[in-house]
C-alpha positions, -999 to 999 in steps of 0.1 A, spaced: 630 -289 491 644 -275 459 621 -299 441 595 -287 458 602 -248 452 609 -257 411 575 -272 407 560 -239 429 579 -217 400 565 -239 372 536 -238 385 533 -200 389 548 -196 355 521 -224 337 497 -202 357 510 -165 347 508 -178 308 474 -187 312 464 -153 326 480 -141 293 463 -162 274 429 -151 284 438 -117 282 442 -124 245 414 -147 237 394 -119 255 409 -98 235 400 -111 207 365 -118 212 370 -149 225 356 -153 261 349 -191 263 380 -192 256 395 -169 277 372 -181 308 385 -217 302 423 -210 298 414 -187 332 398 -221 345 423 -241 337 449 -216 354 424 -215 387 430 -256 390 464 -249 386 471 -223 415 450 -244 436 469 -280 429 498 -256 440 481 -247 472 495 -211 469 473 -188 479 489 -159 463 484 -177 428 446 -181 434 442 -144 441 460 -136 406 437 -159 392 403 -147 404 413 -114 391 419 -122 358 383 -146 360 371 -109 372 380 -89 338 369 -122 320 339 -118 334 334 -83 334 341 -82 296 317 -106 289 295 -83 306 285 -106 333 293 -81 363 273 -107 389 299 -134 384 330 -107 384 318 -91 417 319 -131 431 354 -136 419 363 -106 437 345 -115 467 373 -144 468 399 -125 457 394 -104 492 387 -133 513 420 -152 505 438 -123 508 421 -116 546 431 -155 553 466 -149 543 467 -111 558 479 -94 527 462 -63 530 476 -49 498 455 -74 480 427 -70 501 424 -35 494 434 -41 454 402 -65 459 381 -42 473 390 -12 446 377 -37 422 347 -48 444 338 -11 443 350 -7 403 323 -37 397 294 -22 421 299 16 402 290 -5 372 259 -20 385 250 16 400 253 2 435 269 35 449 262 26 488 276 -10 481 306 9 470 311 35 494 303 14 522 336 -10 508 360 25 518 343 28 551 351 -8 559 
């Protein structure tokens, strides 16, 4: 069992510098870059099988996303952002989701889509 919780802690730690990572290549005007090291992070959290992990992850693919200006594909990551936090019942992440969700649709000028995610 302790085995099995050290690799979970590597894991979430390999993952975690990854997220940094892209934030820098990002950063730095390097979003290929920072979309495969967020990539590579995403296989990560998902060999893990820890959900919490995979939510982390999908928001930094969001901000990838959304500063390579491709809003569509940020909005999706989003979308499963919210949806594993509904599976695992973490409504704290489920609404951090949805702030984004409506963040992303602002952008797009989607001001029903938006206001219709704080009536929900």
């Amino acid at each position: 069992h302790l085995q099995r919780c050290r690799g979970r802690s590597d894991s979430a730690e390999e993952v975690y510098g990854l997220q940094v990572l892209s934030i820098a290549l990002l950063a730095d005007g390097r979003p290929d870059e920072a979309l495969h090291s967020c990539r590579e992070a995403k296989d990560l959290a998902e060999e893990a099988e820890d959900l919490l992990l995979q939510i982390g992850v999908r928001h930094s693919m969001m901000w990838v996303h959304f500063g390579s200006e491709d809003v569509e594909l940020a909005l999706e990551q989003m979308r499963e952002a919210q949806g594993l936090a509904r599976e695992l019942g973490k409504r704290n992440e489920e609404a951090i989701a949805k702030h984004n969700l409506a963040f992303l649709y602002l952008q797009k000028k989607e001001y029903r889509r938006a206001k219709a995610l704080a009536e929900e």
